[in-house]
FIKE-474304 format. One record per residue: residue in one letter; x, y, z of N, C-alpha, C in turn; residue number from 0. Coordinates in steps of 0.001 Angstrom, whole numbers, plus 524288, in hexadecimal, padded with zeros to 5 digits. Layout:
<pts>
PT; residu; n_x; n_y; n_z; ca_x; ca_y; ca_z; c_x; c_y; c_z; num
PT; a; X; Y; Z; X; Y; Z; X; Y; Z; NUM
...
</pts>
This chain:
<pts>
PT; residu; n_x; n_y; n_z; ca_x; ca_y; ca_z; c_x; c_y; c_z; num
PT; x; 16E55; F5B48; 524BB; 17350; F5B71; 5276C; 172A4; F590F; 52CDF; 0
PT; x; 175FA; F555C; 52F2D; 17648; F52D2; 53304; 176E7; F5711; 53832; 1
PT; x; 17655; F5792; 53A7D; 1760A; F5B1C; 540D3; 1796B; F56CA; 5447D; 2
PT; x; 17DEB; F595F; 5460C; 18189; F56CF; 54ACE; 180A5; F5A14; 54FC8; 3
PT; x; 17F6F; F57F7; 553B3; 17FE2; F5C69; 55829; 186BB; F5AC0; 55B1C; 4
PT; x; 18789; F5E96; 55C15; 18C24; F5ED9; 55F42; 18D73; F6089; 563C1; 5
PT; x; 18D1D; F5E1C; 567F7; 18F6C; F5F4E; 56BC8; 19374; F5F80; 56F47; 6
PT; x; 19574; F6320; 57032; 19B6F; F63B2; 5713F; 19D80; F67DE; 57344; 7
PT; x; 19DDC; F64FD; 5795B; 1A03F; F6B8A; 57D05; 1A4EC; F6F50; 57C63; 8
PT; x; 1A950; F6D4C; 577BA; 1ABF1; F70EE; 57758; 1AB02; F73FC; 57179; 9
PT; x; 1AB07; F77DA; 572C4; 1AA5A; F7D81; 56C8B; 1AC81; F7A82; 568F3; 10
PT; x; 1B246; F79FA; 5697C; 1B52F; F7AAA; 5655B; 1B44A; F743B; 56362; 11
PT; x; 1B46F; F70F3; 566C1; 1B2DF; F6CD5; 56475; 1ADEE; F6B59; 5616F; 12
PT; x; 1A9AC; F6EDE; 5621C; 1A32B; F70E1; 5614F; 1A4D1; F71DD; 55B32; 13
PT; x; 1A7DF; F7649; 55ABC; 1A84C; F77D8; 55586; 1AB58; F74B9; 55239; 14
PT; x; 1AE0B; F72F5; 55251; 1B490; F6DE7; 55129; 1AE7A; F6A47; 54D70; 15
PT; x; 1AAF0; F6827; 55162; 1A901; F633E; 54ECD; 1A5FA; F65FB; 54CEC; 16
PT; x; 1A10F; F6A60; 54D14; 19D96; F6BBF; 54ABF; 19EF3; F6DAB; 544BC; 17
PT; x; 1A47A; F6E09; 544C0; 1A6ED; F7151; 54127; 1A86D; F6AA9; 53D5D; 18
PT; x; 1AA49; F677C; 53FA0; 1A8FD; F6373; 53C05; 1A5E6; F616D; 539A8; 19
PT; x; 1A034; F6118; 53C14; 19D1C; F5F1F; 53B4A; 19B94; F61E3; 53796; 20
PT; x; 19A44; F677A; 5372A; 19740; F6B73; 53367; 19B1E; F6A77; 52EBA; 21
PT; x; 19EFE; F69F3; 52EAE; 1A1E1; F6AAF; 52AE9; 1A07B; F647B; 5265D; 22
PT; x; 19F25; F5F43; 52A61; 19C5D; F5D0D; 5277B; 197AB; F5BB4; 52744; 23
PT; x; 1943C; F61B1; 5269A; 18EF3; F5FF0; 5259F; 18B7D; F5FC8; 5298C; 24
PT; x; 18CA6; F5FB0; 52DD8; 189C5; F5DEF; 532D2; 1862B; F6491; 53462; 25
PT; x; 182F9; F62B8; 53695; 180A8; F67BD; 539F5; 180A0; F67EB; 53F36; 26
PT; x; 184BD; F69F1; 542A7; 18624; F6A05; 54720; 18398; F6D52; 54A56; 27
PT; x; 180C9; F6A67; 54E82; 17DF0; F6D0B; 55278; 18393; F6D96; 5576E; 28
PT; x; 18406; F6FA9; 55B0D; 188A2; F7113; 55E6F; 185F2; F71E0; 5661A; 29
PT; x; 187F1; F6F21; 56801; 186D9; F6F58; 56E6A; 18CCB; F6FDB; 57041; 30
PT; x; 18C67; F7128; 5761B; 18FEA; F7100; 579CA; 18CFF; F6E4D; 57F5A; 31
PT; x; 188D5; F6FC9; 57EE3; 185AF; F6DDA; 582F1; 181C0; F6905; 58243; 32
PT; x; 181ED; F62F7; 584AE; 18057; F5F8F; 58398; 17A8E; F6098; 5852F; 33
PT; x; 179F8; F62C1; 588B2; 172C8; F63C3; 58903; 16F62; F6665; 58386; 34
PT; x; 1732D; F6AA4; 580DB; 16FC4; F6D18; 57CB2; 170BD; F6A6E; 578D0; 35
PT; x; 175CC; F66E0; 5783D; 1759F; F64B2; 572EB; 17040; F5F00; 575EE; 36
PT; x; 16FA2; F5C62; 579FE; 16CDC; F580B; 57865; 166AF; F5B23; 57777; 37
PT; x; 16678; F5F89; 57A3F; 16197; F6232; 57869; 15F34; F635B; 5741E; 38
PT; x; 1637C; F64D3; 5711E; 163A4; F63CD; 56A2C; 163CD; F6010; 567D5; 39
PT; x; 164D7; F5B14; 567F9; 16556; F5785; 566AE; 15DFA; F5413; 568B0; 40
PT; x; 15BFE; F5659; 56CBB; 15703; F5347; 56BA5; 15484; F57B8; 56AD6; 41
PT; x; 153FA; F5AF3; 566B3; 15145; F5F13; 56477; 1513C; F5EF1; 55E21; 42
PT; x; 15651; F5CCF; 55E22; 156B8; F5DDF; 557DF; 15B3A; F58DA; 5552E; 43
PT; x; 15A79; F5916; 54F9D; 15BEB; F546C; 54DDF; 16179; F52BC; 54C02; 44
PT; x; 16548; F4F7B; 54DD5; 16AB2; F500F; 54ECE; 16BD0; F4B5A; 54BB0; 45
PT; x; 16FB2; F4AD4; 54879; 17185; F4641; 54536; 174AB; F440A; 548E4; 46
PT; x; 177F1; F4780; 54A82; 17D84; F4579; 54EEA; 17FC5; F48A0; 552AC; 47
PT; x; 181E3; F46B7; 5571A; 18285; F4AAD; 55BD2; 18938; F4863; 55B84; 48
PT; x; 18ABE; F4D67; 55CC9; 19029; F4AB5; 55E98; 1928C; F4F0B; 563FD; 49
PT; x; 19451; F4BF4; 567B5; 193E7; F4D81; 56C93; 19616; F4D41; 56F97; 50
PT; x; 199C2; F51D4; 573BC; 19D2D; F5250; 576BD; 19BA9; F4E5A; 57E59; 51
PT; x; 19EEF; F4BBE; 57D68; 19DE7; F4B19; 582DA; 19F3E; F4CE4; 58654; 52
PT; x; 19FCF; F518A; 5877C; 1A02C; F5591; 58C37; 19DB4; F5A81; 58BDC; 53
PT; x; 1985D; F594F; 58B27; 194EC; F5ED2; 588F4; 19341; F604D; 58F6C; 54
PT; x; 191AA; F6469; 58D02; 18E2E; F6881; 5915C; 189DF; F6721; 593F1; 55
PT; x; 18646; F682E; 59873; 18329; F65EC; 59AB5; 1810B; F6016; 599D4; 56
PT; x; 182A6; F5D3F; 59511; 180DA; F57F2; 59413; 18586; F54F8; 59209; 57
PT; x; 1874E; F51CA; 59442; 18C70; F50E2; 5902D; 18C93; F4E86; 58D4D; 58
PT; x; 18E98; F4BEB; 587F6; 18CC3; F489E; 58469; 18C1E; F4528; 5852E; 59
PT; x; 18C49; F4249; 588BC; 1891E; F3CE9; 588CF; 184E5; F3E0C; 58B46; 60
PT; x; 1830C; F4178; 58E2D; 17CBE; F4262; 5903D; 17B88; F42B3; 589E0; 61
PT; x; 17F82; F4574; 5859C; 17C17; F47C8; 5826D; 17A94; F43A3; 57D50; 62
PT; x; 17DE8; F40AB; 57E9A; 17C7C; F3BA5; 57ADB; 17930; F389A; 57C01; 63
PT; x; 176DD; F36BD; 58218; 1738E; F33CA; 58527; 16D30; F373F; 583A2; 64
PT; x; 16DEC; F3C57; 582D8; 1691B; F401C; 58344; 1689C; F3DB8; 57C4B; 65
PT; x; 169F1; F3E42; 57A15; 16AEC; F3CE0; 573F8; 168D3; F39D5; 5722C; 66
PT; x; 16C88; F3589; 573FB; 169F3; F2F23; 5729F; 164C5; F2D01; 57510; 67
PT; x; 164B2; F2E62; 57956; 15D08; F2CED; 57AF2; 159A2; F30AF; 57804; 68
PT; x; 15A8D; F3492; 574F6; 15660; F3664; 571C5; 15692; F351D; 56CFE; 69
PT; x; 15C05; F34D4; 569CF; 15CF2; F3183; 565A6; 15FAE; F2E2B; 563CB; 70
PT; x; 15EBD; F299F; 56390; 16212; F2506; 56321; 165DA; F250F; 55E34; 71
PT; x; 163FB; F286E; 55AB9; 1663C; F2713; 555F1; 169D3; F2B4C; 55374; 72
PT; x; 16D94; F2D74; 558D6; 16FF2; F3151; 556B4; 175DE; F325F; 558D6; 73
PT; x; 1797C; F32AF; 5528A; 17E31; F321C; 55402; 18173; F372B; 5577E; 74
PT; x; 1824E; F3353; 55C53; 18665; F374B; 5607A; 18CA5; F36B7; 5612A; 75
PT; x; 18F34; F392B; 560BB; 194D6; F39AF; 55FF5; 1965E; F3D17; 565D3; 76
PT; x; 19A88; F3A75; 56850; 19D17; F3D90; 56CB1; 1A12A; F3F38; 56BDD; 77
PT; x; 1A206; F43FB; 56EB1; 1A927; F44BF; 56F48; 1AA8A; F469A; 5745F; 78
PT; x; 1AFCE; F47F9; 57329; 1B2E1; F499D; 57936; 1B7E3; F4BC7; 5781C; 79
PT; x; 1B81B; F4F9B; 57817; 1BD2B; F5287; 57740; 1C13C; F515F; 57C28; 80
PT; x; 1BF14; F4F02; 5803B; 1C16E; F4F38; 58678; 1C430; F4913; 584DF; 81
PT; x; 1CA46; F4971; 58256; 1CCE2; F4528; 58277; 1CE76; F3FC8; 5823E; 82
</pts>
């Protein structure tokens, strides 16, 4: 089973996609905070990240920059609920 990490500062939006994803198949890891999800992400092995850009202490583009210089070969997806 593929592993998505997700990061995403609002709850309800946290659950909205995790709740999609599981529903097809996916195994959803879950952050709010961009420091612990990139901490997880060079610890353990991630098919795909998909990722809020207005996270907590790191924001998603620190958290995509921390990402891509450790692995080149891995698909990142952004979002933004902010309009």
């Amino acid at each position: 089973m593929d592993k998505i990490l997700l990061a995403e500062s609002s709850s309800l939006i946290r659950k909205i996609i995790s709740s999609q994803l599981e529903e097809n198949g996916f195994e959803v890891i879950s952050f709010s905070d961009g420091r612990d999800a990139a901490e997880f992400v060079l610890k353990n092995k991630i098919s795909c990240i998909v990722s809020d850009t207005n996270l907590k202490t790191v924001s998603g583009f620190q958290f995509a920059f921390i990402v891509k210089k450790s692995f080149k070969k891995i698909y990142f997806f952004t979002t933004d609920t902010y309009g």
